[in-house]
Wavefront OBJ file of the C-alpha trace (Angstrom):
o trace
v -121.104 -201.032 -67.325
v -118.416 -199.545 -69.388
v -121.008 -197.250 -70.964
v -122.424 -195.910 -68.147
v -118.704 -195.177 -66.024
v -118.149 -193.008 -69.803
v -121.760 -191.109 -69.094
v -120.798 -190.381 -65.974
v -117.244 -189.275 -66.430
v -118.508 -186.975 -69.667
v -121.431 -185.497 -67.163
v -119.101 -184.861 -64.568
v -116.696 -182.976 -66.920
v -119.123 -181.233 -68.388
v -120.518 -179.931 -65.408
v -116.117 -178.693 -64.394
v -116.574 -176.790 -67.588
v -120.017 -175.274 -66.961
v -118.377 -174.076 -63.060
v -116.157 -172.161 -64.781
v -117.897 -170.989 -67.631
v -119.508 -167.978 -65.769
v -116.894 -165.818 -65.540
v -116.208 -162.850 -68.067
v -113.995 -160.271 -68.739
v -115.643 -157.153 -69.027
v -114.957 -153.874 -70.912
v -115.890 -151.057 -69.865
v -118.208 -152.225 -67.159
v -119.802 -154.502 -69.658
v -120.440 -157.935 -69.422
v -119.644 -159.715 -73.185
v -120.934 -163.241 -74.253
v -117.780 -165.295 -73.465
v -114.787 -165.220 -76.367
v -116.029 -161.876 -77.589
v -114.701 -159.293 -79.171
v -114.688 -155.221 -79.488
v -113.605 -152.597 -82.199
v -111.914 -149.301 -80.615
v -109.921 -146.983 -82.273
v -106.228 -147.319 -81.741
v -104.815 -145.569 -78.729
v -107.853 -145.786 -76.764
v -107.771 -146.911 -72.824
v -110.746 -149.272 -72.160
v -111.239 -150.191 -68.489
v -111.535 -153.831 -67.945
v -112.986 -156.340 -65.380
v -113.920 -159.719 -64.177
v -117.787 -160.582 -64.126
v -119.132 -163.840 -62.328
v -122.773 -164.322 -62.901
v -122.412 -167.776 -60.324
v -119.819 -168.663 -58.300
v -116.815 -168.476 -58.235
v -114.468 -170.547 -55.508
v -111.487 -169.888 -53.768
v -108.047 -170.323 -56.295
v -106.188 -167.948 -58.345
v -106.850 -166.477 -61.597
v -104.438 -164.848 -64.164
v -105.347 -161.813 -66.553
v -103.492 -161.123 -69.725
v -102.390 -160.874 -73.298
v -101.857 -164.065 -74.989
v -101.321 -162.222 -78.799
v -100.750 -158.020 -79.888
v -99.217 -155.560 -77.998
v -101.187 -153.962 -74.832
v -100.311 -152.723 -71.894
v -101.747 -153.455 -68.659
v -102.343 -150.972 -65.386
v -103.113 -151.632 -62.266
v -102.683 -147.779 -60.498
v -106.676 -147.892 -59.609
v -107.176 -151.563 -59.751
v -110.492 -152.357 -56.919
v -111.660 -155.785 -56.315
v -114.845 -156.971 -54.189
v -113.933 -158.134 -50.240
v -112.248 -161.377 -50.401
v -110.230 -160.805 -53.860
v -106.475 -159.800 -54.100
v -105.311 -158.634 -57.773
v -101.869 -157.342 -58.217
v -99.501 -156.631 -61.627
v -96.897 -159.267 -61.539
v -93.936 -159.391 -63.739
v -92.730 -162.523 -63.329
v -91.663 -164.544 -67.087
v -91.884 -167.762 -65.612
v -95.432 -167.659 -64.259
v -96.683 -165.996 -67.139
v -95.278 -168.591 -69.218
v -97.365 -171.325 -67.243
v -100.452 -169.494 -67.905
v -99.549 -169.060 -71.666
v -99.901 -165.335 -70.932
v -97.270 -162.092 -71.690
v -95.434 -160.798 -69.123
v -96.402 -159.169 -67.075
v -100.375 -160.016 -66.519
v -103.098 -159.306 -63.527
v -102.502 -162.064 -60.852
v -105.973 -162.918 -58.733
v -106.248 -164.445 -55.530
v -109.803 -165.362 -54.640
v -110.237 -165.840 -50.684
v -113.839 -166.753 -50.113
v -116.594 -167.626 -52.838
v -117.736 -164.721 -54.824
v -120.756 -163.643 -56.824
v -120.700 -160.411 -58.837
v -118.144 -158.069 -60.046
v -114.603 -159.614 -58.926
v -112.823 -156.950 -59.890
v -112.966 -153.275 -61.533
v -110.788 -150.830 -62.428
v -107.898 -152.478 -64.644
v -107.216 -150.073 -67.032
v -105.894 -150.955 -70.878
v -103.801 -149.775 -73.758
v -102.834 -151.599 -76.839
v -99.325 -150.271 -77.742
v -99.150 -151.232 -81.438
v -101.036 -151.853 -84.561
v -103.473 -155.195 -84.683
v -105.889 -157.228 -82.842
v -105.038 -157.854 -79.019
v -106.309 -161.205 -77.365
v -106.961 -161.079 -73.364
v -107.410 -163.952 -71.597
v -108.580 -165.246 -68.271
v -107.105 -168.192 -66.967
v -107.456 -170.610 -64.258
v -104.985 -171.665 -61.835
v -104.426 -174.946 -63.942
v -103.544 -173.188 -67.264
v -107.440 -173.211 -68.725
v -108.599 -170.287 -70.184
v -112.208 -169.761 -69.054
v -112.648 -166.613 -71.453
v -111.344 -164.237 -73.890
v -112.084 -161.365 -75.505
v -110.045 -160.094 -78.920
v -109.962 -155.832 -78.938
v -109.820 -154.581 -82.927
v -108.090 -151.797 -83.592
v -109.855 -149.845 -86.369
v -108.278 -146.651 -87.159
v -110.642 -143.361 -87.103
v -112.209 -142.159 -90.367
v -109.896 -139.247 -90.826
v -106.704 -140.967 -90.150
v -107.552 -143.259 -92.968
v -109.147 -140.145 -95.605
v -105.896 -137.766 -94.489
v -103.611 -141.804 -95.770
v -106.080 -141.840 -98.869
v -105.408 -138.325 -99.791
v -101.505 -138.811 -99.311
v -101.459 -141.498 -101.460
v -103.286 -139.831 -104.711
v -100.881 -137.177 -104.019
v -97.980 -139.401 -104.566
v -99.647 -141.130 -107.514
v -100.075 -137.780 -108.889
v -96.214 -136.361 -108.518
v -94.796 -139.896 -109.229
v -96.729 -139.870 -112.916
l 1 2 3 4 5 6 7 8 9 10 11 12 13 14 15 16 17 18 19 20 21 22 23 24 25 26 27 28 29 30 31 32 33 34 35 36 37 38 39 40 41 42 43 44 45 46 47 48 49 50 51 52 53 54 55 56 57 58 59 60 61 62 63 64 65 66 67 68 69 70 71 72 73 74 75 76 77 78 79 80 81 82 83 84 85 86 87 88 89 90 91 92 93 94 95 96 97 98 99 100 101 102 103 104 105 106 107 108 109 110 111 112 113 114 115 116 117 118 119 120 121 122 123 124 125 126 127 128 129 130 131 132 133 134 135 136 137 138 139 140 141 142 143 144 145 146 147 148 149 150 151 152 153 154 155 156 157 158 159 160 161 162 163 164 165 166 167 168 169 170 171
């Protein structure tokens, strides 16, 4: 009897997880595999988005960075009928969502299908990898996606050439 309650709670967690699993955060207008990642070169805006190939039910939803230095802008945000996204800047409520401040708050009306919202345009501000994440209402983060910053080829051959031309006065 045991056994079977333990089947039954695992299914019926699994099947919470698998609710949740179908939305993305896309870049670009693309949908990515969930927890993916993307190389740009530094100082590049990306457009970003939220993707759900289900269903996805009334709550609210948080976009942000949980690690590098980005910035967020929501000047031409657009969302489908039903969806309210706004920047917040509010520490607290970041904080609860493990999130930077500030970060894309959603509020989901009605169930959706489809492309949630478009339009969120994105910087990173500094050197690294950035991590974005979407998260749930409840603190769970249903996806992320890591942006690489990989400088341009002739940044990095006009950096070679400046060094052998410091080797060569130092010596």
């Amino acid at each position: 009897m045991v056994m079977m309650r333990r089947t039954v709670l695992v299914l019926f967690l699994s099947m919470a997880v698998v609710a949740n699993a179908s939305l993305y955060i896309t870049v670009n207008g693309e949908v990515n595999p969930p927890d993916s990642s993307i190389t740009i070169i530094p100082s590049t805006w990306i457009v970003l988005g939220i993707w759900d190939d289900s269903q996805t039910q009334p709550g609210s939803l948080a976009l942000g960075l949980t690690m590098g230095l980005g910035n967020l802008d929501d000047s031409r945000i657009s969302t489908s009928a039903g969806v309210n996204a706004a920047l917040k800047d509010d520490a607290l409520a970041a904080a609860g969502f493990g999130l930077q401040n500030p970060f894309i708050s959603l509020e989901i009306g009605a169930a959706q299908t489809g492309m949630l919202v478009n339009e969120i345009d994105f910087h990173c501000d500094g050197p690294g990898d950035v991590t974005l994440a979407l998260v749930n209402d409840d603190g769970i983060v249903i996806d992320t996606q890591v942006i690489h910053q990989i400088p341009e080829p002739l940044t990095l051959a006009l950096l070679g050439l400046g060094g052998l031309f410091l080797k060569r006065r130092i010596a």
